[in-house]
C-alpha positions, 0 to 999 in steps of 0.5 A: 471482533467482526470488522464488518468486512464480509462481501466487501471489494477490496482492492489490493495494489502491488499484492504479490509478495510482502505487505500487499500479499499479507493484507491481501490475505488478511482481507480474505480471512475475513471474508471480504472479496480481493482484487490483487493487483500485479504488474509482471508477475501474473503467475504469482498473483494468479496463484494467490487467487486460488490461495484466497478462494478462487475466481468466487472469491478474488481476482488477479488485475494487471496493472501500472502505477506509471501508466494512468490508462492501466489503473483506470482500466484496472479499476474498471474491470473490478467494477464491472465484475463487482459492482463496486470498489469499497476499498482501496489499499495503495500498496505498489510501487516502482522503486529500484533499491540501491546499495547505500554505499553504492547510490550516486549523490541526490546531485547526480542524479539524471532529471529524468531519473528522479522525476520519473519516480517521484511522479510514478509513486505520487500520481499513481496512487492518487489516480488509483484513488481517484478513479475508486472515490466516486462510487465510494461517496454515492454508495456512502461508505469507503476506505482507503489506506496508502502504504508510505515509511517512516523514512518520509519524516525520519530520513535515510541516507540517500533517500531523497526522491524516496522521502519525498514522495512518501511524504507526498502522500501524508500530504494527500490525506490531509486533504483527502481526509474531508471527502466525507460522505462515510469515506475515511481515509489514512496512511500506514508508514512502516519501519523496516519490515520482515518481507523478501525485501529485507533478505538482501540487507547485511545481517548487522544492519538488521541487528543494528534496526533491531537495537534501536527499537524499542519493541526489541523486533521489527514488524513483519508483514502480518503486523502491518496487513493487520493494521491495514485491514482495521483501518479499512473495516467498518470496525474503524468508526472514526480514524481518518487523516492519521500517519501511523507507524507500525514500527515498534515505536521507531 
């Protein structure tokens, strides 16, 4: 199937390592051009870019999901090297993972703590999109994806702020799903998902993840870039405002 994808600009945010790194390769496979974006890890990222054809075919972007001037200079600077924006995945994030047993109660934790993440992770991606959206309605063509986990509507345990700022984004394209003028877009929400993420997660609870769904495995990166590149290809004729799990049916 050709997914149309040829020469189109992709932006990738948060592409360095696991789903980002994934869909990033995924999009160059079928010869769209990619911009990943990093926000410390330049190295990693220009590394990438030679992996995915060099200075012709992708770029390397700083950027800051906290920090509005970042993404908007991030957004210009692929436009004034491409002329455009035809994509855009939402894949960053500012998160500081906590052992479970070791995480405060939601009660204690600081005001400052939890607002800065929740906002960082909601606003930040709407402004990404934002800043993308315009030139997508005047050329009339675009797609956007924006990464959230099926803990938005499962839950786990201390996943509060988390929760509620992927659910936050489900929200988003509800409303974003009107913009029209050839422009879809959807969430992907994965489950647990086979990135360096996972190394640090105990064994048994990996093999107590993998019981409980009902495919027998977790997804791993490729399952969800591949998901993420559908979705943003001329191949997808009419899915919009949609939250899908690639989680094994969990």
């Amino acid at each position: 199937m050709d997914l149309g994808l040829t020469d189109k600009r992709v932006l990738v945010t948060g592409a360095t390592r696991g789903i980002g790194r994934a869909a990033a390769r995924v999009f160059a496979a079928e010869g769209a051009r990619v911009a990943v974006t990093y926000h410390s890890n330049e190295v990693a990222a220009k590394e990438l870019v030679q992996e995915l054809g060099g200075a012709d075919r992708a770029c390397a972007v700083p950027y800051d999901l906290a920090v509005p001037e970042s993404i908007e200079q991030a957004v210009r600077s692929i436009e004034d090297r491409w002329g455009g924006v035809d994509v855009v995945v939402a894949n960053a994030q500012t998160w500081e993972w906590i052992n479970p047993q070791e995480m405060p109660q939601y009660q204690d934790f600081p005001m400052d703590f939890w607002l800065s993440k929740y906002r960082e992770n909601v606003e930040g991606h709407l402004w990404t999109v934002r800043q993308a959206l315009g030139g997508m309605r005047e050329r009339g063509w675009g797609r956007v994806v924006l990464l959230s986990s099926v803990t938005a509507t499962h839950g786990n345990p201390g996943s509060e702020i988390y929760s509620a700022a992927k659910a936050a984004l489900h929200g988003f394209v509800r409303g974003l799903m009107w913009t029209g003028d050839g422009v879809l877009a959807n969430v992907v929400a994965p489950g647990g998902t086979l990135t360096e993420s996972l190394e640090a997660v105990d064994p048994a609870l990996l093999e107590v993840a993998v019981r409980e769904t009902p495919s027998g495995r977790l997804s791993t990166a490729d399952d969800v870039a591949r998901l993420i590149v559908f979705l943003s290809s001329e191949a997808n004729g009419n899915v919009n405002g949609q939250v899908i799990h690639p989680a094994g049916g969990r």
